[in-house]
C-alpha positions as CSV (number, residue, x, y, z in Angstrom):
1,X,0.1,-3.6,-9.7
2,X,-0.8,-7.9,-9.5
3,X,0.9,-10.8,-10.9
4,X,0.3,-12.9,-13.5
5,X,1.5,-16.3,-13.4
6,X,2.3,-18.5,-16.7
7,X,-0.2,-20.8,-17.7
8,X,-3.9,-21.1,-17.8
9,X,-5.0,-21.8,-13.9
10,X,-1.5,-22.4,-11.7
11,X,-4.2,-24.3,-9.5
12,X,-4.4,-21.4,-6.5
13,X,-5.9,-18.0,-6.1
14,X,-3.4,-15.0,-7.6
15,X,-5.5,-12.1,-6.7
16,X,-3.1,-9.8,-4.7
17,X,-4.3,-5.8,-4.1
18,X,-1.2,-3.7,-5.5
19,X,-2.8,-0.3,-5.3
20,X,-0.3,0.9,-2.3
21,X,2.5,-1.0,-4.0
22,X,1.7,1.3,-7.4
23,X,1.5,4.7,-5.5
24,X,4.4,4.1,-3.5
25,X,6.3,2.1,-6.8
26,X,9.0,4.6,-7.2
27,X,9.9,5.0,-3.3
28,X,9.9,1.4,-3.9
29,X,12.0,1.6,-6.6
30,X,14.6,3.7,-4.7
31,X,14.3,1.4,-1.8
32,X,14.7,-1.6,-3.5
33,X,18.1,0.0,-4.9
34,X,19.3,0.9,-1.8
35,X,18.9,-2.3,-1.1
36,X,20.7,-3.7,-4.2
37,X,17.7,-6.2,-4.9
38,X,15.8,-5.5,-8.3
39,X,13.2,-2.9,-8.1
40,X,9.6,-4.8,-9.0
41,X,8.4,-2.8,-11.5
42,X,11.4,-4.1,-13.7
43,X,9.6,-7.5,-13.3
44,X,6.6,-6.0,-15.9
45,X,5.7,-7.2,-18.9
46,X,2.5,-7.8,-21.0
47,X,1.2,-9.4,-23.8
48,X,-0.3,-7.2,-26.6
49,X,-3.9,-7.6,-25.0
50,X,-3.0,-5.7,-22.2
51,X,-0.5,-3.1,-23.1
52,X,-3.9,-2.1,-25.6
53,X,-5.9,-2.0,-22.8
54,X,-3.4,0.4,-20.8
55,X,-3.0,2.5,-24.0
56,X,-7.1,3.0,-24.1
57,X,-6.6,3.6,-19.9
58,X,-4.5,6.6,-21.6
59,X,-1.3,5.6,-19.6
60,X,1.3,5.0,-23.4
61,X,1.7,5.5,-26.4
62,X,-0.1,3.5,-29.2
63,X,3.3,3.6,-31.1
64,X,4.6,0.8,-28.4
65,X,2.3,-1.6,-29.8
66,X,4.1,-1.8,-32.7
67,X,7.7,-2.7,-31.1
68,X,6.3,-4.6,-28.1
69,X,8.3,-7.6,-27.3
70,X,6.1,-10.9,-26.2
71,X,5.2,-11.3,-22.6
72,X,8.6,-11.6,-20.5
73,X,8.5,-14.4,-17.8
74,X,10.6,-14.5,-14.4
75,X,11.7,-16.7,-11.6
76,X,9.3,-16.3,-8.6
77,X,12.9,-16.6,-6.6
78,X,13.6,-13.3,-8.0
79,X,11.0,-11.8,-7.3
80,X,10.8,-13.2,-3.4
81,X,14.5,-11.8,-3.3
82,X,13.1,-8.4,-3.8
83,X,9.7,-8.5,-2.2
84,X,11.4,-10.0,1.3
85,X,14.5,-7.1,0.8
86,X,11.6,-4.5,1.0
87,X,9.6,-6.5,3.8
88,X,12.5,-6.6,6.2
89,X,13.4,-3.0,5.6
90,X,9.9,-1.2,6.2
91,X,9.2,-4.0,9.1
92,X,12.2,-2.5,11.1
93,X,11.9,1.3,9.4
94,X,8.3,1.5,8.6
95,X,8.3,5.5,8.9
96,X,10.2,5.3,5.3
97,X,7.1,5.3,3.5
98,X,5.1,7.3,6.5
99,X,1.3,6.3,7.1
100,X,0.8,4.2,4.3
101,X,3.5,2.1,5.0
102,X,1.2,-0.7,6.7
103,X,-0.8,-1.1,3.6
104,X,2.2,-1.7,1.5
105,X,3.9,-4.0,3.9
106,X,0.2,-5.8,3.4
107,X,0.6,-5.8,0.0
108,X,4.3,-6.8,-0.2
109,X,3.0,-10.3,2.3
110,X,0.1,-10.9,-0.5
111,X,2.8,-10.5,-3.3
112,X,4.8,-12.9,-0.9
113,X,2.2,-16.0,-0.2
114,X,1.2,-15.9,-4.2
115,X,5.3,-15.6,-5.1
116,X,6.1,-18.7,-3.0
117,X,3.5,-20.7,-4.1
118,X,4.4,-20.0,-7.8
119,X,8.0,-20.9,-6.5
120,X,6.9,-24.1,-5.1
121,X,5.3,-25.1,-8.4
122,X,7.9,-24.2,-10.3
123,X,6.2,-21.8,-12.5
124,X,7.3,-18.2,-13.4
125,X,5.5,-14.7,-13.2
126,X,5.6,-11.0,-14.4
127,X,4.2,-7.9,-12.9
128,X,1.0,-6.2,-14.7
129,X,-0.5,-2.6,-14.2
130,X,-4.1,-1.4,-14.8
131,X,-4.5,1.9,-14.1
132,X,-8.3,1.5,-13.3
């Protein structure tokens, strides 16, 4: 899982490692529910480029391509809503995720830094997948 923010070059490095955050993604998803904050992984979208490229990866149907909406942009504040929700619960319960709950709480701080930058700028993001 990363971000993408809109634009060519938002002027500051995006790179975040979302591998824990897409193993974990639906205890996440249940988490973030609990939690009554929107789970991430309803912040996805992608253009036609990449939802080919997943398709080849093997991980949808080639049908989608022809019924895919355009890419789907979102407030970083929405996203920060969620990605601090899920912060503050695994910092005081960490055990709900068991051992691997340090790498996603690493994760969730790198979604964090590049989420309040794109905040600060006033530009808005999505949440892509590769399954490499």
């Amino acid at each position: 899982m990363y971000i993408v923010v809109e634009g060519e070059d938002p002027g500051f490095d995006i790179f975040v490692n979302g591998r824990s955050l897409a193993r974990y993604e639906d205890a996440l998803e249940k988490l973030a529910l609990r939690l009554h904050v929107r789970p991430l992984i309803e912040f996805f979208s992608a253009d036609e480029n990449s939802m080919a490229q997943l398709i080849e990866e093997g991980a949808g149907n080639p049908d989608l391509l022809k019924r895919l909406l355009p890419p789907q942009w979102y407030r970083a504040g929405d996203g920060l809503d969620t990605v601090a929700a899920l912060l503050e619960s695994l910092r005081h319960e960490p055990q709900q995720l068991g051992t691997e709950s340090v790498m996603v709480i690493g994760e969730l701080e790198e979604f964090e830094t590049v989420l309040r930058k794109t905040h600060d700028r006033g530009l808005r993001w999505h949440l892509a997948v590769s399954w490499r």
